[in-house]
Structures are given as structure tokens and as C-alpha cells.
Phi, psi and omega in degrees: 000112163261142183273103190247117169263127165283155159321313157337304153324309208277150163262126173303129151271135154341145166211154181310174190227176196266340188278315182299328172270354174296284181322303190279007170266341158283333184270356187258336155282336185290299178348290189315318203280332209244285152007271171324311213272333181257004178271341177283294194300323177294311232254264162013286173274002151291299180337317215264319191297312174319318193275350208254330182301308193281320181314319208269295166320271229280358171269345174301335205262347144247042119331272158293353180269302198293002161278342190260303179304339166267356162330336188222061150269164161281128202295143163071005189255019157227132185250165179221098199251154185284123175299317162327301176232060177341334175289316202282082180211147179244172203238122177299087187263301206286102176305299218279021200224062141267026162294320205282155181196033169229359165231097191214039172230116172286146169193153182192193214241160248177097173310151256214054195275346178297309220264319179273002187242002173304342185216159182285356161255097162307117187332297141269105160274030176110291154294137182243143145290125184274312191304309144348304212262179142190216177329327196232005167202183186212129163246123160286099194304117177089024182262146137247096174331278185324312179274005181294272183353308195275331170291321177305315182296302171320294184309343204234358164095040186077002184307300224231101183233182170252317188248124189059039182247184174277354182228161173218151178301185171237106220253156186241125154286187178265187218270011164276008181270351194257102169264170154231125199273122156290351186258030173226178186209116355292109169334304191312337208285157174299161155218159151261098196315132201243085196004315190270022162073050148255142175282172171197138195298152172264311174196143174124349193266199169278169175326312219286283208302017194237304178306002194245316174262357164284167134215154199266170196226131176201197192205147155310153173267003187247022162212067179314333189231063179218111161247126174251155184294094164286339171166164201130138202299322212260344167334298203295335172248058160233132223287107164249133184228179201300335194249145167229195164203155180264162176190155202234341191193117178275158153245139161225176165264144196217148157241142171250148165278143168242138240284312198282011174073022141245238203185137160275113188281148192214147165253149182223109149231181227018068181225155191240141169284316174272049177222002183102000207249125198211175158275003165320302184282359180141164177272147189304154172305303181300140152175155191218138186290142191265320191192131158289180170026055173279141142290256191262148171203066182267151189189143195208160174212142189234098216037219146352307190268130159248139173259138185207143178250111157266108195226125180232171174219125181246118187313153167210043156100134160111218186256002191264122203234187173215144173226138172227163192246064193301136157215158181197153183223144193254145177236099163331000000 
């Protein structure tokens, strides 16, 4: 059976006019165009938080790394030398000499916080019987030596030892042993008061003069809480008093440049100054980066107290960068 539809049936539909399809093709671009606009703007301020997030981290947290190491310098002992010219260092005195921007490799001698905080008995505690001691040892009550040793050996890779090493640590007194003579130049510098009522440079000066006022340390197994004087001209007239500190390595900070016109901050450690041992001849092997994409690193000392401004940026495409700013002051 076929079926036939007439002409009659079909009902005519309604359809858009070309003026009805203009207009909706202009309100479905703007829709888009607000659209767009607001998704690039999300999209915008993800960018600028991410960067504002990493920028923010990693200079806090390197930031808290370089206050805890310096927290446990040695009073008169951090200088500041030209990367140019490693010989070339002043000793970071001055808040107020925030002009210099040729002397910008930080470096300082480091109490032995490793080695003294390892057992709930501190290895070296510090203390000497002064009456006990004398010209050519010091005895420490409660010391454990033997891990002192074994720690200095892990940390310096076999460099740095107390028995039988090719290096020996450096022992420090306390900071009423650091006079300042006016009859030297630079008056500011530290010196160390010397039994025969003569100074001695402490650092920053050449190897002899540095090597002339530490003096290294080192022990026996048949006097666990005996540190003797291993050598140096100024022992036998050197001022001792109760408290001391041990130290194993100095440190520094560098800035390296980088092609995009900031800087890496890098750490250098296990190198000994009183053993001779400098940044002259080159930077040491141990070192580690601290923070990429530094701006500023600026740092000054004031008695006791030191300051330092730490600053990166982390990019967020183009020429537009975020910069965040650290400053913290470490106290003695």
C-alpha cells in the first residue's frame, strides 16, 4: 500500500531573519569575550600566587638556613671578601657601609654545633678546669672525646680529626680573649690578647697570621678529657679561661652570577683557615646551593648582633617577575 503527502500537510516553520541571526551571533561573542576574560584573569592570578607562594618558601627557608648557621659563629671571626680578589676582606663591623658591592662573599669560623648537640652528653662540653690546665692542655671534665673524633671524621670526610688526623680542629675561647688594639689599622679588628701582653691577628689577614693566633687541638685515647695544644708559635702564652668552643670548618657564602642578571647563593664548607687552607687557590669542593634567583644579599654586623636582607624572584612569564624580601638578625 503507498502512501502519498500533498502539499496541503506540510505546515510551514518559523525561522530566524538574517537581522535575528546577526544579533545572536554578536551577544554569543560578547558572552565569549567576558568568558575569556575571565578565565585568563584566573589563570593570571594562579600564576602571580604560585610565584608569590615559591618566591616566599624558598627565600624563608633560606633565610632560616643562613641564620642558623650563623648563630653559631665565632665572635670576631666573619669577614667579608672580593670574589675578585680573595686576599681582599674587611671584617663586617659597619651597619652603616651600605655602599660596598665589592666585598660580597660572606665567610666566618663556626662553632661545632654538630658535634655538640650529637648525645644527650655533650661530646665537648665546653668547659675547662682552668686550675687543671695548662700551656700545653686544657682539661675538660665530661668530655667524650673518642665521639668528638668519630664525629669530626664523618663530617669532614677523614679531613678533620682529634686523633691522628692531618688536620686538627680549632679551639676558641671565650670572647673576653678579643681585644681591640688602637695602635693597629684598622683599629676595629679583633685581636687576640696573648699572655706577654702582645696581640695577634684572629682572621682575615695571611695564613701565618691566622695560623698564629688559633690554635688546633687534638687527644689521646689514654686521656679522653685532655685536649692538647698541637702547634703554634703563641701557645705556650695563651690566655685560658673556662669556657671554650670547638670548631672544625669555616664557612661561606658566594654569590654566583647568572646569565639572567641574578644569583645563586652557594655554601663552602670543610676547608680549615688554621691549617692554611683558604679560597685563594680556588673554592673548596664541599659546597651546596642555598637558594636560586637571588636579587639582593646584603649583610652588616654590629657587636653581637648581625643582619642580613635576602631577596629572589620567581618569574611569571615575559619581562614581569615577583620579588619577595627576607631580613632577619642573628644574635649572639
Amino acid at each position: 500500500m503507498a502512501y502519498h503527502i500533498s502539499s496541503q500537510n506540510i505546515q510551514k516553520q518559523p525561522a530566524f531573519t538574517l537581522i535575528e541571526l546577526v544579533f545572536v551571533i554578536i551577544i554569543l561573542g560578547i558572552v565569549a569575550s567576558i568568558g575569556s576574560s575571565i578565565i585568563a584573569n584566573v589563570y593570571q592570578n594562579y600564576l602571580l600566587q604560585r610565584a608569590t607562594h615559591r618566591a616566599s618558601l624558598k627565600t624563608e627557608l633560606a633565610a632560616q638556613q643562613i641564620a642558623n648557621l650563623l648563630s653559631y659563629r665565632i665572635p670576631g671571626t666573619t669577614i667579608a671578601r672580593n670574589p675578585a680578589d680573595l686576599t681582599d676582606n674587611v671584617y663586617v663591623t659597619d651597619p652603616t657601609n651600605a655602599t660596598d658591592i665589592t666585598h660580597t662573599v660572606l665567610e666566618w669560623i663556626g662553632a661545632d654545633n654538630d658535634g655538640f648537640s650529637a648525645a644527650i652528653l655533650p661530646p665537648w662540653n665546653g668547659f675547662c678546669d682552668v686550675k687543671a690546665s695548662s700551656s700545653t692542655a686544657i682539661i675538660t671534665p665530661g668530655s667524650n672525646l673518642a665521639l668528638a673524633d668519630t664525629i669530626y671524621k664523618n663530617l669532614s670526610n677523614n679531613q678533620v680529626r682529634l686523633n691522628g688526623a692531618p688536620q686538627y680542629p680549632a679551639i676558641f675561647f671565650a670572647d673576653k680573649n678579643y681585644v681591640k688594639d688602637p695602635t693597629l689599622s684598622p683599629p676595629d679588628i679583633p685581636y687576640m690578647a696573648l699572655g706577654d701582653g702582645t696581640y695577634s691577628a684572629c682572621l682575615g689577614m695571611t695564613a701565618g697570621e691566622t695560623k698564629s693566633c688559633v690554635s688546633t687541638v687534638g687527644y689521646t685515647a689514654a686521656a679522653p678529657e685532655k685536649l692538647t695544644f698541637q702547634k703554634g708559635a703563641t701557645t705556650a702564652n695563651k690566655l685560658i679561661v673556662e669556657h671554650y668552643k670547638l670548631a672544625w670548618t669555616a664557612y661561606a657564602i658566594r654569590q654566583v652570577p647568572r646569565s639572567d642578571g641574578l644569583y645563586d647563593l652557594k655554601l663552602y664548607y670543610n676547608y680549615q683557615p688554621w691549617e692554611g687552607e683558604s679560597l685563594n687557590s680556588g673554592w673548596p669542593a664541599t659546597n651546596a646551593i642555598i637558594v636560586t634567583g637571588v636579587s639582593v644579599f646584603k649583610f652588616a654586623e654590629s657587636g653581637n648582633t648581625f643582619r642580613f636582607k635576602l631577596c629572589t624572584q620567581e618569574n611569571i612569564g615575559e619581562d614581569y617577575n615577583v620579588t619577595i624580601c627576607k631580613e632577619k638578625a642573628v644574635i649572639l
